[in-house]
Each structure stands twice: as structure tokens, then as C-alpha cells.
PAKE-485186 format. One record per residue: x, y, z of N, C-alpha, C, O in turn; residue in three letters. Coordinates in steps of 0.2 Angstrom, whole numbers, plus 5000, padded with zeros to 4 digits. Layout:
XYZXYZXYZXYZALA
...
This chain:
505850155027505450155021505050215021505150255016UNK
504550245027504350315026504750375025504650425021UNK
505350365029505850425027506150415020506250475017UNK
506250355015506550355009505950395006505950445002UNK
505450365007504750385004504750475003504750504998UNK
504650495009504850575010505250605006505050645002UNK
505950585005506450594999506450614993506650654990UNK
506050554992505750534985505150564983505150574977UNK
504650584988504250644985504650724987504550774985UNK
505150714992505450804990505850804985506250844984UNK
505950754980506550754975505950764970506150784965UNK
505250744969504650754966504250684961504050684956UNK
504450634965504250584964503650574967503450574973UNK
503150544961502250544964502450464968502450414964UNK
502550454977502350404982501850424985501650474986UNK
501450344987500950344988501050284994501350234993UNK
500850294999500750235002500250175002499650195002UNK
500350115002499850084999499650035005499249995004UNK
500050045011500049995016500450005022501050005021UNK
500350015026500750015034500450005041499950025042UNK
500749995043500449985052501050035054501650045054UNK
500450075058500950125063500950085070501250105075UNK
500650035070500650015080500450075084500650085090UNK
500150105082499850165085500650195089500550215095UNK
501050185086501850235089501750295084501750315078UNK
501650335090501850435086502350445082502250495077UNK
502950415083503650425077503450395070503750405064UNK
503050345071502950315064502450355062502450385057UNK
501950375065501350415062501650475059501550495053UNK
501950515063502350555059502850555053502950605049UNK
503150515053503450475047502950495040503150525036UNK
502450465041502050455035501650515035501350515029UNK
501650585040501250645036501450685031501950725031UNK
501150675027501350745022501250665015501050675009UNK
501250615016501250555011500450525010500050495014UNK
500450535003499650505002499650445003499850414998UNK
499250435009499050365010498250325004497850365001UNK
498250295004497750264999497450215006497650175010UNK
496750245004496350195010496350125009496550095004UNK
496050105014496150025014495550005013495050045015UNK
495549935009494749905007494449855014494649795015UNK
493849885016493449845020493249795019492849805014UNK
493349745020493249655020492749615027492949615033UNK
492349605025491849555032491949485029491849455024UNK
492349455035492549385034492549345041492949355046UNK
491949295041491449265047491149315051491349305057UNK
490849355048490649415055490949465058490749505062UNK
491849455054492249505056492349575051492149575045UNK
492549635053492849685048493649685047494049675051UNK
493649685042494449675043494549715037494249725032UNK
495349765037495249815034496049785028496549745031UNK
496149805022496649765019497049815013496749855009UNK
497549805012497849845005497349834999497049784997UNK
497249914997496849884989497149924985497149984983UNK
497349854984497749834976497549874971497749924969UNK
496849844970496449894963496349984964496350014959UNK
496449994969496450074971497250094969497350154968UNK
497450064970498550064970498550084962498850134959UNK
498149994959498350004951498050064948498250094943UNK
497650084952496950134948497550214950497650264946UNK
497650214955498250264957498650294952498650344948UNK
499150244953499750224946499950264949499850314946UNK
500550264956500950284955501650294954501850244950UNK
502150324955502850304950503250254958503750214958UNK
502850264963503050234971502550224974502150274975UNK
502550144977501950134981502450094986502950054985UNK
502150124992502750115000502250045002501650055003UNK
502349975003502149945006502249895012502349845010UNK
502149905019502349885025502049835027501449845027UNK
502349775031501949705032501949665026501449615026UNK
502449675020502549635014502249565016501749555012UNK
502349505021502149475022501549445025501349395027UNK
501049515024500449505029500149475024500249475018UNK
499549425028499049385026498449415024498049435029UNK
498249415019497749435017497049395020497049335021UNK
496349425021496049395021495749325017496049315012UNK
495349295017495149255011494449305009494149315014UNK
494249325003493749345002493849344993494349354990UNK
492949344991493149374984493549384980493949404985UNK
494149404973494549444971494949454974495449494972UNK
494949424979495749454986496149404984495949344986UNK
496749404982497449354980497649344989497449384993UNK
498149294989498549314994499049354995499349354989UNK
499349394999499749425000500149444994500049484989UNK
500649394994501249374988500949394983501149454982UNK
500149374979500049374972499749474972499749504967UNK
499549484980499349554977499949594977500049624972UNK
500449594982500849634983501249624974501349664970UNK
501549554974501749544965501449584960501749634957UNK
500949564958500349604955500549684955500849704950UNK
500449714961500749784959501449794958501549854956UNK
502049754959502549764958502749734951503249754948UNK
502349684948502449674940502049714937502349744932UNK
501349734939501249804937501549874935501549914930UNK
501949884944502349944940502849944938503049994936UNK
503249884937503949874935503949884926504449904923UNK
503249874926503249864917503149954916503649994914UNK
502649984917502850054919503350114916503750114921UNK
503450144914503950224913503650264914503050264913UNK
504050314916503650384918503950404910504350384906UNK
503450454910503550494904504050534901504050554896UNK
């Protein structure tokens, strides 16, 4: 996924990272330099921090590639926060509707 991503921004396509886990492995961390990652949204749920894709930063981004890893992670429960399926959906019927100029 990061290597297509890389491609795709040297061929001049605006990717953005919108989601990954590097497992703290050095080869994946390097994969993703040079690629704008989109920070993740802070969530406290029972006392905990829990850190998560945002979506509304993604949408607000807009860009023509958003790379996302752990398609099937579980979101937390909080406010505004869909599950997985409906947020990752949401930006992909978002940008599908989309053209670049």
C-alpha cells in the first residue's frame, strides 16, 4: 500500500495517509516518509486515550488518495464516531463522487 502510495505521489498525485500502524517496524516507518500523514483524532473512552482516523480531517483534506491501513479496525465508541465500515465508507463514497480538475 505505502509503496503504491509513493508512486502515485512521484507520478504527482496529491496521497495522503489517512491511517496505519507501523508496529513500530523500521521498514514500514520508512515506507511512509516523504507521505503526508494526517494526524489522528484523540478520543477518551472510560478513562482511556485512544487515538483514531479522522475522517473529518480526511474530508476536509480532499485528497485525490487517502491510503488506509487496518480497514477493519474498530473504532472506538464515542460522539460522531461511526464505525469503522461507515467511516472508512463515508470517505470512500466521498471521494468516489469526486474529479480532479
Amino acid at each position: 500500500m505505502l509503496e503504491e502510495g509513493q508512486q502515485l505521489k512521484a507520478a504527482g498525485q496529491d496521497v495522503v495517509v489517512g491511517y496505519f500502524e507501523s508496529h513500530r517496524r523500521q521498514f514500514t516507518i520508512a515506507k511512509a516518509q516523504g507521505l503526508e500523514i494526517v494526524p489522528r483524532r484523540q478520543i477518551e473512552y472510560r478513562g482511556t486515550r485512544f487515538e483514531e482516523m479522522d475522517t473529518e480531517a480526511i474530508l476536509r483534506r480532499h485528497p485525490r488518495v487517502c491510503l488506509v491501513d487496518e480497514f477493519a479496525h474498530t473504532n472506538v465508541p464515542a460522539p460522531n464516531t461511526p464505525s469503522a465500515g461507515r467511516t472508512s465508507s463515508g470517505c470512500w463514497t466521498r471521494a468516489s463522487t469526486w474529479s480532479p480538475p
